[in-house]
Kinemage of the C-alpha trace (Angstrom):
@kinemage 1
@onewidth
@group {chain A} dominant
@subgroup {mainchain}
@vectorlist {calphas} color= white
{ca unk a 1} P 12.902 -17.932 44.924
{ca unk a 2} L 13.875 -16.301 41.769
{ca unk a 3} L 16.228 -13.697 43.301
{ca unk a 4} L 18.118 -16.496 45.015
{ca unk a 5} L 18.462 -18.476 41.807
{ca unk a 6} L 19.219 -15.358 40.065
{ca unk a 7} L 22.177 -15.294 42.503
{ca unk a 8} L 23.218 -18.651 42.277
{ca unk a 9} L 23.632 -18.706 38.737
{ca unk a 10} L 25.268 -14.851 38.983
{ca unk a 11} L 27.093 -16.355 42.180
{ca unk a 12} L 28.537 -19.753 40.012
{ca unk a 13} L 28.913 -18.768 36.860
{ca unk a 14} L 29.883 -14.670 36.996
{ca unk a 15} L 32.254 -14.845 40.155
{ca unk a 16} L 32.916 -18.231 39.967
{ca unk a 17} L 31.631 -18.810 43.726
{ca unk a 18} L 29.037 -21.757 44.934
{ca unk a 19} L 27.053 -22.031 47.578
{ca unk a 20} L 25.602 -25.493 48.076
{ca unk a 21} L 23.071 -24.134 51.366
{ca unk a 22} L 21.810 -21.549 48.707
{ca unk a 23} L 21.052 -23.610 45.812
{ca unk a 24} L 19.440 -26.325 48.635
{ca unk a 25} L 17.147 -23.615 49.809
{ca unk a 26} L 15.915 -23.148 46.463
{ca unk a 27} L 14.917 -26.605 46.771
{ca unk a 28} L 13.115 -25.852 50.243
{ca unk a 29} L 11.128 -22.853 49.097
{ca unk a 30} L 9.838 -25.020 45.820
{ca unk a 31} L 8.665 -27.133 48.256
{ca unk a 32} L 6.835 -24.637 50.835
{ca unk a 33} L 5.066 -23.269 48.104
{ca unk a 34} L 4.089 -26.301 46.376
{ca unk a 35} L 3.240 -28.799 49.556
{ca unk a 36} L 2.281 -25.721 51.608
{ca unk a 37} L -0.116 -24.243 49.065
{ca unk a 38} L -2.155 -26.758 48.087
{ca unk a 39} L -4.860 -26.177 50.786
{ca unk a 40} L -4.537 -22.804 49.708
{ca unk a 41} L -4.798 -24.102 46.455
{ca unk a 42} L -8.114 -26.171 47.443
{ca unk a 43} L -9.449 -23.453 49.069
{ca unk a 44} L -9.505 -21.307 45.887
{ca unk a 45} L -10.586 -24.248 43.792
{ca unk a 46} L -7.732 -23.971 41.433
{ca unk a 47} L -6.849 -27.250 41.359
{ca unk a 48} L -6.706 -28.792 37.722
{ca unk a 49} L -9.732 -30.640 36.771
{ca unk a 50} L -11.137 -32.431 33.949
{ca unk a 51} L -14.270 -30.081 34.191
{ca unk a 52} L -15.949 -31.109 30.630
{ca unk a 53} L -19.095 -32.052 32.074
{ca unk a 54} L -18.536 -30.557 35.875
{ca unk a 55} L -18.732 -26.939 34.610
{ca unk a 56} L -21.832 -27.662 33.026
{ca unk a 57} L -23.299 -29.108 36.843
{ca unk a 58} L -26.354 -27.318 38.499
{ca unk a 59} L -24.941 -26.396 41.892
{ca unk a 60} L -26.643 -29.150 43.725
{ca unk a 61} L -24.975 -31.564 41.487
{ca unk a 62} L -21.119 -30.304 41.965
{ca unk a 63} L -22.136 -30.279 45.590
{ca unk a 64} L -22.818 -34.259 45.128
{ca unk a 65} L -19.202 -34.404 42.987
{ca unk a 66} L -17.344 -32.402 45.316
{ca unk a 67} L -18.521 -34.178 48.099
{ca unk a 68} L -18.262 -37.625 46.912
{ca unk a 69} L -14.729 -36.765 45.716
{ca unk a 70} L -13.542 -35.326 49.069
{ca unk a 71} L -15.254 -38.322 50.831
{ca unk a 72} L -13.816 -40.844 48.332
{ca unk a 73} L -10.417 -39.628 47.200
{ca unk a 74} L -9.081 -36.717 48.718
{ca unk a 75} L -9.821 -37.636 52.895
{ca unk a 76} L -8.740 -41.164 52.593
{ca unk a 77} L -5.421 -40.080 50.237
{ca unk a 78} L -4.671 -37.254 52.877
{ca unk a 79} L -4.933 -40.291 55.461
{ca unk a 80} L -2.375 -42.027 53.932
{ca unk a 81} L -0.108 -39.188 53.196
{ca unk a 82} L -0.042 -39.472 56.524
{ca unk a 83} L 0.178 -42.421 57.755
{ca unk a 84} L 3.300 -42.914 55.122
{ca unk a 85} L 5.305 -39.913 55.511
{ca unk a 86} L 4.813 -39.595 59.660
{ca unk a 87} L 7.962 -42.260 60.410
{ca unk a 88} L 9.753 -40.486 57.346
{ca unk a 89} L 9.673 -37.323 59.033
{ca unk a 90} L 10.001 -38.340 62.164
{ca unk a 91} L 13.009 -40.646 61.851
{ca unk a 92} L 14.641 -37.834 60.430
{ca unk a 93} L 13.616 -35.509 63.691
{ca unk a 94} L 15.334 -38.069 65.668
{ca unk a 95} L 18.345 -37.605 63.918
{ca unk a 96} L 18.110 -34.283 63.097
{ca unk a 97} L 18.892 -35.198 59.283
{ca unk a 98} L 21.244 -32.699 58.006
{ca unk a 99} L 22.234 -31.955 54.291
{ca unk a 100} L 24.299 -34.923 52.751
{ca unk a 101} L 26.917 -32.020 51.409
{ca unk a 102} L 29.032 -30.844 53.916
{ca unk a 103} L 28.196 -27.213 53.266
{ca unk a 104} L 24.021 -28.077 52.714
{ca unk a 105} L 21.310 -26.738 55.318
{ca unk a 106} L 21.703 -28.636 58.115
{ca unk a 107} L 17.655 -29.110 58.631
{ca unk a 108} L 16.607 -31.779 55.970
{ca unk a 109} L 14.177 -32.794 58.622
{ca unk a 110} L 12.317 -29.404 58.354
{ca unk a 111} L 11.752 -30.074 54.796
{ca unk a 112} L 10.923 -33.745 55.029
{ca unk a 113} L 7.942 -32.644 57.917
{ca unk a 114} L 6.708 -30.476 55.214
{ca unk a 115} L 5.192 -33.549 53.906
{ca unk a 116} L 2.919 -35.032 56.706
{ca unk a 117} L 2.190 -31.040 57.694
{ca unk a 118} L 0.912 -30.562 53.572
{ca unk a 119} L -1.231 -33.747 53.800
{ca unk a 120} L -2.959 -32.286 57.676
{ca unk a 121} L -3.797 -28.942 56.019
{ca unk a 122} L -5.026 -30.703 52.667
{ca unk a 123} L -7.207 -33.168 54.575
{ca unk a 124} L -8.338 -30.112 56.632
{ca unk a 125} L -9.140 -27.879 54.273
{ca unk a 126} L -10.850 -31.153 52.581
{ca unk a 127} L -13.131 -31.512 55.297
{ca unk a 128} L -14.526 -28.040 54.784
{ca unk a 129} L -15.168 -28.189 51.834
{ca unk a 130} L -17.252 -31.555 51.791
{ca unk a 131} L -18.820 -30.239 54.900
{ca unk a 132} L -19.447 -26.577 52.533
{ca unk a 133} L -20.602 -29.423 49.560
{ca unk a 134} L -23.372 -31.441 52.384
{ca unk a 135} L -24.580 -28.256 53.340
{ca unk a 136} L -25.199 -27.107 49.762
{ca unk a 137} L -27.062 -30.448 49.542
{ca unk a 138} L -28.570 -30.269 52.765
{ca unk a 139} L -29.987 -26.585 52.392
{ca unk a 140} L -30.275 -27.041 49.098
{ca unk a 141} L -29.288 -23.511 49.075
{ca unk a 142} L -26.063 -22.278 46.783
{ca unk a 143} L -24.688 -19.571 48.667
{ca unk a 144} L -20.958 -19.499 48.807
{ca unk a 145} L -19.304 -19.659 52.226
{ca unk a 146} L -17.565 -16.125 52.880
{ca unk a 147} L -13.815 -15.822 51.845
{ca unk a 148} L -11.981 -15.233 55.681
């Protein structure tokens, strides 16, 4: 993503040449990484959090926060990522939504089903990890699942 912005702004403003399909595919790899990640992101628990008391948890009880959390906020938000974005994306499938500039990617409906596809992984990922919290609290045991 660098390297092509590198060359756009070599590309414009050195030789005087723009690409419109290059500077929109900066756009789409910002948002692979970014909506793409963030189960990665989950899954390495480096989201941001307010952790002023949470660090300070026994395991058992950031089992009950995690779990609670993923429960409460993040399955039921992934839900309605869903539900919201799935006619977004697939209105534009229908019409195979192109760039509005005339030299753009032609596949705006690629980066539009990046959105339902981030909130699937999210809520996915999500699931394991309340399921990795219960079992914490189930076992009572704090041994960390394996990294895969």
């Amino acid at each position: 993503m660098v390297i092509v912005t590198l060359a756009v702004v070599v590309l414009r403003y050195g030789l005087s040449i723009g690409s419109v399909a290059l500077q929109e595919s900066i756009t789409y790899m910002h948002a692979a990484v970014f909506l793409l990640g963030a189960a990665y992101t989950l899954k390495r628990d480096g989201h941001v959090r307010v952790d002023i008391f949470y660090r300070k948890f026994s395991p058992t009880r950031q089992a009950w926060v995690n779990a609670i959390g993923g429960i409460v906020f993040l399955l039921p938000l992934c839900a309605f990522m869903v539900f919201i974005s799935w006619d977004f994306a697939a209105s534009s499938w229908r019409i195979r939504e192109a760039s509005g500039n005339a030299d753009g990617i032609p596949a705006v409906f690629l980066l539009k089903s990046m959105i339902p596809l981030m909130a699937i992984t999210l809520a996915l990922q999500g699931l394991a990890e309340t399921l990795k919290s219960l079992l914490i609290l189930i076992d009572g045991s704090e041994q960390e699942a394996s990294d895969d």
